[in-house]
C-alpha positions in Angstrom: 77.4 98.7 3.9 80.9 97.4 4.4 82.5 98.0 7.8 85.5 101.0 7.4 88.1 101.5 9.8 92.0 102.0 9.6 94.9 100.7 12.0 98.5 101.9 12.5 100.9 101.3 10.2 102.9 97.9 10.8 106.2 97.4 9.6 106.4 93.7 11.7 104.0 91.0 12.4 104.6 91.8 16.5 103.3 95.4 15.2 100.3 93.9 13.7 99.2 91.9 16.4 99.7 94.9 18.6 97.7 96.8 16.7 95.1 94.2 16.0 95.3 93.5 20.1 94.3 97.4 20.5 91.1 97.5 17.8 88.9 99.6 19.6 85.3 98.1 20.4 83.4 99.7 18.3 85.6 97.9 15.2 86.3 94.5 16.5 82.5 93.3 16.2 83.0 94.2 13.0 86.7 92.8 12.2 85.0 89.8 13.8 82.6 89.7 11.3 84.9 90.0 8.8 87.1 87.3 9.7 84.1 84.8 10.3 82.8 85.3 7.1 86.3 84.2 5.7 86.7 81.7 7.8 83.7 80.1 6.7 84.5 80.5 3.0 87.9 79.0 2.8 86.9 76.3 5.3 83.8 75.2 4.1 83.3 71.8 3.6 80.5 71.8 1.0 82.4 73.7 -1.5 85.4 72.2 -4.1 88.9 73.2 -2.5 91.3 73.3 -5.0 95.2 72.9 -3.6 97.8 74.0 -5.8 101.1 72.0 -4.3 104.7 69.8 -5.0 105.5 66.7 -3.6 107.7 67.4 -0.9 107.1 66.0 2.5 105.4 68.4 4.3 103.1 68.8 1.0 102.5 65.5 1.2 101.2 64.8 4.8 99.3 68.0 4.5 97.2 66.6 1.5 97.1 63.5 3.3 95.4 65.0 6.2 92.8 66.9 3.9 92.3 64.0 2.1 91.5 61.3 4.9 89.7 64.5 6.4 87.0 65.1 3.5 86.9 60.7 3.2 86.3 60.5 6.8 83.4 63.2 6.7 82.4 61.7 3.3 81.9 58.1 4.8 84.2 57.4 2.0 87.2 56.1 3.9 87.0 53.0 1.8 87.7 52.8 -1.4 84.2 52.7 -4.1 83.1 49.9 -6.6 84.4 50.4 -9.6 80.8 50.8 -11.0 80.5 53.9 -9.2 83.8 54.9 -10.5 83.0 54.4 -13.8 79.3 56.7 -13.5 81.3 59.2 -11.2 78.3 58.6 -8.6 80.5 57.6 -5.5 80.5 58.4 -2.2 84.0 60.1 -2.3 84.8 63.7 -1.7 85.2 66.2 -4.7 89.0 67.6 -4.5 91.6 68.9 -7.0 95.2 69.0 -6.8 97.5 71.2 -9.2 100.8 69.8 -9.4 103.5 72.2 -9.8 105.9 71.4 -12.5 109.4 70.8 -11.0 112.7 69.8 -12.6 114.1 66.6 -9.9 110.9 65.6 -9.3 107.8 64.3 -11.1 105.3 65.6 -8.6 102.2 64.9 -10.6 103.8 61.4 -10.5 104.1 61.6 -6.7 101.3 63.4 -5.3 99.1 60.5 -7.7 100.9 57.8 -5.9 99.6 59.5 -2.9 96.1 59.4 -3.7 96.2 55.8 -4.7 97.9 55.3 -1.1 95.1 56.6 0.7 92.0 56.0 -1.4 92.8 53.1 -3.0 91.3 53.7 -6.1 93.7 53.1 -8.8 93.3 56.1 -11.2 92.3 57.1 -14.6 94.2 58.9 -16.5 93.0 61.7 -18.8 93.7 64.2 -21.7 97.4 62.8 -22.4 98.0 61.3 -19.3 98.2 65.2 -17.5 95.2 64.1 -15.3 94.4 61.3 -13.4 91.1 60.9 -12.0 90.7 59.1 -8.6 86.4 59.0 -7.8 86.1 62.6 -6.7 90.0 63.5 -5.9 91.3 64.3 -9.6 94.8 65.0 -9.5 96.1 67.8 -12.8 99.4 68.6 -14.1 100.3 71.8 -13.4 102.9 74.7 -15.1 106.5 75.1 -14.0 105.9 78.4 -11.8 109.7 79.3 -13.0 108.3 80.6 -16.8 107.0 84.1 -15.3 105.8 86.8 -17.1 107.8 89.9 -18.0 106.3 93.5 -16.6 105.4 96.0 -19.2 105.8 99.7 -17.8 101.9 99.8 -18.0 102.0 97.4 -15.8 100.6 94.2 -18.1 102.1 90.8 -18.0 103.5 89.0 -21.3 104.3 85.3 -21.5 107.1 84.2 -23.9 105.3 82.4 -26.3 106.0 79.2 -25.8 105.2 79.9 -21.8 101.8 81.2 -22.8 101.0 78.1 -24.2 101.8 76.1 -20.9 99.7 78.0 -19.4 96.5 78.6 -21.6 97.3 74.3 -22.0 96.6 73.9 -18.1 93.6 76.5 -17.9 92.0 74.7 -19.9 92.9 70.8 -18.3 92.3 72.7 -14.6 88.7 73.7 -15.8 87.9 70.2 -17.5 88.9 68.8 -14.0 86.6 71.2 -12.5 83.9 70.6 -14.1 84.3 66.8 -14.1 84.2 67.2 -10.6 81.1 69.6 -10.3 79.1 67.0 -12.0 79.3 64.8 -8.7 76.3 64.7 -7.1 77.6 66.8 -3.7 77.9 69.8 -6.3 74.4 69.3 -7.8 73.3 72.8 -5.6 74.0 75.9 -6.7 75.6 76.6 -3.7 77.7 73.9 -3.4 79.1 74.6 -6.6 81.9 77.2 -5.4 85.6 77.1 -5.1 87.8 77.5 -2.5 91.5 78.2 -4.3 94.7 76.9 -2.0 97.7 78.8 -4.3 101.0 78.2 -3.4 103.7 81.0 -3.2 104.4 81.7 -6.8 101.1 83.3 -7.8 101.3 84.5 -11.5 99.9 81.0 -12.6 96.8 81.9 -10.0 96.1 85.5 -11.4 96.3 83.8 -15.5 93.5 81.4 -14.4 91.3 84.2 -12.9 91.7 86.2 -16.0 91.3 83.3 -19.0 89.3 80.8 -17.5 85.7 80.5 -18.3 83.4 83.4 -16.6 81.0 80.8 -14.7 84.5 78.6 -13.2 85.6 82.3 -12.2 81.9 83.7 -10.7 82.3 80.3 -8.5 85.5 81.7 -6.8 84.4 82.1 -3.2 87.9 82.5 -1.6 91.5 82.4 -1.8 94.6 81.3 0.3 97.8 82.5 -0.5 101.0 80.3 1.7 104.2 81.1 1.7 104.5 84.1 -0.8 105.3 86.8 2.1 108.0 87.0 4.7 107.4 89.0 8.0 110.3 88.2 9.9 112.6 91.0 8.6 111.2 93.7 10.4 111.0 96.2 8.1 107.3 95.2 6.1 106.6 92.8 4.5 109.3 91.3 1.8 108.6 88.4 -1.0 109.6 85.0 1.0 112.2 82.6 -0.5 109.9 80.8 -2.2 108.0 83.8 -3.4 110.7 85.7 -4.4 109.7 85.7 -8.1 106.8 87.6 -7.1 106.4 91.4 -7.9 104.1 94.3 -6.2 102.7 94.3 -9.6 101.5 91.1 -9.0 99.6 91.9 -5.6 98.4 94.3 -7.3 96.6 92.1 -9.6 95.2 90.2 -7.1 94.2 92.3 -4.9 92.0 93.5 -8.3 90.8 90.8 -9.4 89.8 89.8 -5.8 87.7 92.6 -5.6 86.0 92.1 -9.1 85.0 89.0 -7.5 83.9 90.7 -4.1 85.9 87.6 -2.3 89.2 88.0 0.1 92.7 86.6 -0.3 94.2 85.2 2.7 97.6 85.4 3.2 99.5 82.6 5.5 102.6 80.9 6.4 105.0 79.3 8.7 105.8 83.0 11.1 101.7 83.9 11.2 101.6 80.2 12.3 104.2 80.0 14.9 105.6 77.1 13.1 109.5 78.2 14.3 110.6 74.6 13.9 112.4 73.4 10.7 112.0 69.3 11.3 108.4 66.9 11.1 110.0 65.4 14.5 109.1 68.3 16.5 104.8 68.0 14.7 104.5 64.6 14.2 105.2 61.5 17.1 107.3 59.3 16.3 107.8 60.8 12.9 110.5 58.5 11.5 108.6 55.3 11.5 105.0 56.6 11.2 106.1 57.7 7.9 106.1 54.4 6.7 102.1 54.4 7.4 101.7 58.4 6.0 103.7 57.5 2.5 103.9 54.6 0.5 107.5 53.4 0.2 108.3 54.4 -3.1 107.5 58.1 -2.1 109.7 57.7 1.4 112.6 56.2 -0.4 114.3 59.7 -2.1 113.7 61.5 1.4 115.6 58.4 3.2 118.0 58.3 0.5 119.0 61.7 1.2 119.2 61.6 4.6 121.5 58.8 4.4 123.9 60.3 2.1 123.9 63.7 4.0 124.6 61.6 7.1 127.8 60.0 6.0 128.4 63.4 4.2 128.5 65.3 7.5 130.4 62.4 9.1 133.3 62.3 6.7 133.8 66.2 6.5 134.6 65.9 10.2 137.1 63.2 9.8 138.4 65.0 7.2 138.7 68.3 9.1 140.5 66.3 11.9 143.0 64.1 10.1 143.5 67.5 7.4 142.6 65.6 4.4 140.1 67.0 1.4 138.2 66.6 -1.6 139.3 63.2 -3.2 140.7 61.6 -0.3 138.4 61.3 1.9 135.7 59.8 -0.8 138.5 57.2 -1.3 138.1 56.6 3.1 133.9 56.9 2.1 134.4 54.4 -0.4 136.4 52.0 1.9 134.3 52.1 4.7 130.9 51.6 3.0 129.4 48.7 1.4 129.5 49.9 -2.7 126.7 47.7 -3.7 124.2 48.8 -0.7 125.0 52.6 -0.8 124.8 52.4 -4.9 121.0 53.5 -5.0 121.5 56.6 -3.1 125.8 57.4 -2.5 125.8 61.1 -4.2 126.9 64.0 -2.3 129.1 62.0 0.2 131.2 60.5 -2.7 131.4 63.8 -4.5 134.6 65.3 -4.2 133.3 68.8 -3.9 131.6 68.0 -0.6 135.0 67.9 0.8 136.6 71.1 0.5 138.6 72.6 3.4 135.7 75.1 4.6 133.2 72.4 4.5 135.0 70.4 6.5 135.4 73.0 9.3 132.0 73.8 9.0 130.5 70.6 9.8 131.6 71.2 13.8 129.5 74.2 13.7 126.0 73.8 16.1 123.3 73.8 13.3 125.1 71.1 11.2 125.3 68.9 14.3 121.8 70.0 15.1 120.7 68.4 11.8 123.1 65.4 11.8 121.2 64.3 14.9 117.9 65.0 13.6 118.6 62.5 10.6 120.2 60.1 12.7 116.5 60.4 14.6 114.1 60.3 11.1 116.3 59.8 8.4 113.9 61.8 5.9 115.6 64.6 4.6 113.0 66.9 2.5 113.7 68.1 -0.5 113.7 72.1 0.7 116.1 71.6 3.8 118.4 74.1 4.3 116.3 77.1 2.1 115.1 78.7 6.0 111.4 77.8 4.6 111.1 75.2 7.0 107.8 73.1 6.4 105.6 75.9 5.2 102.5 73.4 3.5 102.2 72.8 7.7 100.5 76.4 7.6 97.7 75.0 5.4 96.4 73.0 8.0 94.6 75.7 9.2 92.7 76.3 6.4 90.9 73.8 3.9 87.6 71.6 4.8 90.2 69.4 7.4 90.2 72.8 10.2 87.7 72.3 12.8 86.5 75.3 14.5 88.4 77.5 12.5 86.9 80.4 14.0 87.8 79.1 17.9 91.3 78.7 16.3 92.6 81.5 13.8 91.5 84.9 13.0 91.6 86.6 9.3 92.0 90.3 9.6 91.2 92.4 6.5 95.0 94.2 6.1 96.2 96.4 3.0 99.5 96.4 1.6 101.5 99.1 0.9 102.6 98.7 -2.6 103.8 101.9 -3.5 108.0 102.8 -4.0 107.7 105.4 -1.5 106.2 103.2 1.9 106.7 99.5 0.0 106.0 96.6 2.5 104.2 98.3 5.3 101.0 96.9 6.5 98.2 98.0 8.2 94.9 96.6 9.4 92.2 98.3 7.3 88.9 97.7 5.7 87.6 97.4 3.4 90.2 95.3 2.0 90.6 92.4 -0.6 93.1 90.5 2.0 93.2 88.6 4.7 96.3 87.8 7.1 95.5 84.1 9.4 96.9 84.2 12.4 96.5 82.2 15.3 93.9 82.9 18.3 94.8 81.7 21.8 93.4 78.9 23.4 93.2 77.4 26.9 94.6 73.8 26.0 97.4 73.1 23.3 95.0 70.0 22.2 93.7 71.2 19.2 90.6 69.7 20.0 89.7 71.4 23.0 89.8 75.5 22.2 88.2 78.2 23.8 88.1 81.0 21.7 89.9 84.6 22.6 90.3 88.0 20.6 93.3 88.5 21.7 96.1 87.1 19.1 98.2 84.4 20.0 101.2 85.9 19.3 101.1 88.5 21.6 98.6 86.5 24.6 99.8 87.5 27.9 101.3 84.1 28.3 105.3 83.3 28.1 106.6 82.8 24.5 107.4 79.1 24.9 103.6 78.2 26.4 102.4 80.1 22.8 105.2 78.3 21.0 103.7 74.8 22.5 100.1 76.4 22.1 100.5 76.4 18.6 102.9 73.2 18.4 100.7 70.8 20.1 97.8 71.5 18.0 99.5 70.9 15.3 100.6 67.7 16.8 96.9 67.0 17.5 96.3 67.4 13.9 98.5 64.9 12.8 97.7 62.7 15.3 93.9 62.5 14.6 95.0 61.7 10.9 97.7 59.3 12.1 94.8 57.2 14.5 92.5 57.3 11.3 95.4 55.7 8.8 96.1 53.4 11.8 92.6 52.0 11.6 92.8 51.7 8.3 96.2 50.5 7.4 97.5 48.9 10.2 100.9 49.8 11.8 104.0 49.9 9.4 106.3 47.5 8.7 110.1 47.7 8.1 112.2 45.4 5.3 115.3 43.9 6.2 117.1 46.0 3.3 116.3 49.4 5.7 117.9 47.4 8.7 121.0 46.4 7.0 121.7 49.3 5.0 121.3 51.1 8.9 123.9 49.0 10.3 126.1 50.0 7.1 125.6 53.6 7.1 126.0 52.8 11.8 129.4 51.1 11.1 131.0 53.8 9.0 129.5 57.0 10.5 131.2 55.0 13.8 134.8 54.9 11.9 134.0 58.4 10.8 133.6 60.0 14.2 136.2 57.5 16.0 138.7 59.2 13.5 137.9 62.5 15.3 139.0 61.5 18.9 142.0 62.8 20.6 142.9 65.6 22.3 142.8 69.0 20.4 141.3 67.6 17.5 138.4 68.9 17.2 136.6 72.0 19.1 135.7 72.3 22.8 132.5 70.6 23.3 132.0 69.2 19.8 133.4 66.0 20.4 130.4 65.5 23.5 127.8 66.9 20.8 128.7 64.7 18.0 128.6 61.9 20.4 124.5 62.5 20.3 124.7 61.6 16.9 126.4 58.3 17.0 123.8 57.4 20.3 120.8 58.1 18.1 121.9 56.2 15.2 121.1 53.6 17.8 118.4 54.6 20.0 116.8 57.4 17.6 113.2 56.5 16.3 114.4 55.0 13.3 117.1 53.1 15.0 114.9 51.7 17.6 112.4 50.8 15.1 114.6 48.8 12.7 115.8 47.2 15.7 112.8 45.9 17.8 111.0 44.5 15.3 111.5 41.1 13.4 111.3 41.5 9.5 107.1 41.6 8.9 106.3 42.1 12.6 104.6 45.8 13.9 104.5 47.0 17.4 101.8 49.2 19.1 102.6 53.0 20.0 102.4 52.3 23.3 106.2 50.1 22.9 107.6 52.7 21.6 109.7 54.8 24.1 108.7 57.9 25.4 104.8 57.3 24.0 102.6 59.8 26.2 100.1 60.7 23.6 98.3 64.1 22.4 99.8 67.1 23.7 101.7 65.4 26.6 
């Protein structure tokens, strides 16, 4: 018999964790239980995980993590023969990717890029060229998550037609790839043969597979992760996120019936449940801005970098233009004669735009978060595609879940929660089982390694310790994540190397960022204080990771962490 027991209602996540801090004994063996048996579903390594996912950066390194992960424990960190490619008998891992379908960005494109990066393998490509095949990793073209369905009044979804046919078109690729990939020998057990489903935030796509896919693909369900679809910070219950925002209670609804068809859980995650309150990879990753160069393959880098550098000069040239009173046209026509045409052709877009130069913008650029993020990209010039949407890196919440996590019972809990969807109380929360979902949050350790934890029931979020040792808690094994992956790539790969075109476009984008924010000297030209925080910038244009990287090395040579400045190592 299922366990049965009710909590308060929440309208926050503090209120949650309150309540889930107060469970009374009798319950919490049972809400242990609970969250165990999750745990071990959506973390188990001898079952298919399945990651639905873009291309951004934080995507990117967080497949990269589950990839070398499931290699490493594979003993497939090098790439097969391509005999054992061709019978589909390797060594490799069994994994599927579902590219989301994204106008800017080809991200099946990308994200197979990736996989060639880390395995490499070069792929196969399949049924039209919408899946590529790399050994056991299979990479699928996804649907554009923008082509929802209407709601009916009886509460049914309808596809326009040509929408319906996107999606009934990947079903049916997504279950070839499935079943190409159950035919490894890892899956030949019945058991093995289950599937763990990592959906991103948009989750109508998610509920159309359940329903039309074939009955034995769906029976082999055997949990669900849901990041980034939910937003608890508001404080008054639980809201769609800004990623998730074309999400509807009907839609929960749905899920929350299907999942209990299938007699499996949804888990629900993200960055707030995380405690990932930091918006840039510098804060998770050492030495961010030139390990990237080891993490992605240049090609993939080179649009992040590219917009870094044209928001740099951007931000640089609204304050010369706020401090010499000069807009819109003009001050592209100062851009334009203080940077090289020919070396800022490949990626010169919003800082030669007119339109980035309007009075308020100008005036706006000596406020504290623009000069916040000025320095950051003068640090790690690698601007992700999402900056600025308050999202921050949300695929970082994943790695807490998936056949990479370690432990996860020492680290996270998954408490069975219900969610209000009714008009009259919609968006409050409460701990309560039985339930179809799930809600991750972290448990508290005794060390920030992530390596290293010692296992509590009381949640992180509320552990009698000062915010900023949970905020580090939670930081540093995250850091400890990345790191492990980072010492793996290192073995593999080697150290990174940087081209002489970075350095010198560098000293360009140095040399008129240095005009830009000479132009703003003098007295009463620009704010009290700004001109000693803009001066941070300028400095770490210099000695910022990227900086200091372009500048210690000869063209072709690497350096060892431990020359890099500041190196302490995990959690330090």
């Amino acid at each position: 018999m299922s366990p049965s027991f009710s909590g308060p209602v929440c309208k926050s996540l503090s209120d949650f964790n309150v309540a889930l801090s107060n469970i009374p004994a009798t319950e919490k063996a049972d809400a242990t239980k609970l969250s165990n048996a999750t745990l071990a579903a959506i973390c188990n390594t001898s079952h298919l995980h399945i990651w639905e996912s873009d291309s951004d950066i934080d995507n990117l390194l967080q497949l990269t993590h589950t990839i070398v992960m499931i290699r490493t424990t594979a003993g497939a960190s090098k790439a097969t023969g391509a005999n054992e490619q061709a019978t589909g008998k390797n060594r490799g891992p069994g994994m599927v990717i579902i590219t989301e379908v994204k106008s800017g960005h080809d991200n099946f494109a990308r994200v197979c890029e990736l996989v060639k990066h880390l395995t490499d393998i070069d792929g196969r490509m399949h049924l039209e060229n919408s899946v590529c095949a790399f050994g056991g990793i299979v990479v699928v073209r996804g649907v554009d998550n923008r082509h929802a369905p209407t709601l009916s009044k009886d509460g049914s979804f309808t596809y326009l037609d040509d929408h319906r046919k996107e999606m009934d078109t990947a079903v049916r690729r997504i279950n070839i790839a499935i079943e190409r990939v159950f035919k490894l020998h890892m899956f030949s057990s019945l058991f093995n043969r289950k599937i763990v489903w990592h959906h991103g935030p948009v989750i109508h796509f998610l509920l159309h597979w359940i329903n039309n896919t074939t009955s034995s693909l769906r029976d082999s369900l055997a949990g669900i992760t849901i990041c980034a679809a939910l937003d608890f910070s508001k404080g008054g219950g639980i809201q769609p996120s800004t990623l998730g925002r074309t999400n509807a209670p009907q839609h929960l609804a749905k899920l929350e019936e299907y999942v209990k068809r299938l007699d499996i859980s949804a888990t629900f995650l993200d960055n707030d449940t995380q405690m990932i309150n930091y918006e840039y990879l510098t804060t998770y990753m050492y030495f961010f801005g030139y390990y990237i160069n080891m993490f992605l393959p240049a090609s993939l880098a080179r649009p992040h970098l590219h917009r870094a550098q044209d928001r740099l000069i951007t931000f640089a040239f609204r304050l010369w233009g706020a401090c010499n009173n000069t807009y819109e046209s003009d001050v592209v026509k100062t851009v334009q004669n203080n940077l090289d045409r020919h070396m800022a052709r490949p990626w010169a877009s919003m800082c030669i735009n007119p339109k980035s130069y309007t009075k308020s913008s100008c005036q706006a650029a000596a406020k504290d978060e623009e000069i916040h993020h000025a320095v950051q990209l003068a640090d790690a010039p690698f601007e992700t595609f999402g900056a600025g949407n308050g999202m921050r890196v949300p695929a970082f919440a994943r790695l807490m879940v998936g056949p990479g996590q370690v432990n996860a019972d020492k680290n996270s809990v998954a408490t069975p929660f219900k969610i209000s969807l009714s008009a009259s109380s919609l968006g409050q929360f409460r701990i309560e089982a039985p339930s179809a979902f799930r809600l991750l949050t972290p448990l508290a350790s005794s060390s920030s390694s992530s390596t290293t934890t010692q296992t509590s029931l009381t949640p992180a979020n509320i552990n009698p310790k000062s915010d900023s040792a949970l905020l580090e808690m939670m930081t540093g094994r995250i850091r400890g994540i990345m790191m492990a992956v980072l010492e793996r790539l290192r073995q593999d790969k080697g150290n990174p190397t940087m081209s002489e075109e970075n350095r010198a476009t560098w000293k360009e984008i140095g040399k008129a960022v240095a005009f830009a924010l000479g132009g703003c000297k003098g007295e009463g030209r620009l704010p009290k204080g700004v001109g000693e925080k803009i001066a941070f910038v300028q400095a770490k244009l210099v000695e910022g990771t990227w900086g200091y990287s372009l500048g210690a090395q000869g063209v072709g040579q690497t350096h060892t962490p431990g020359q890099m400045p500041g190196y302490q190592g995990v959690g330090q």
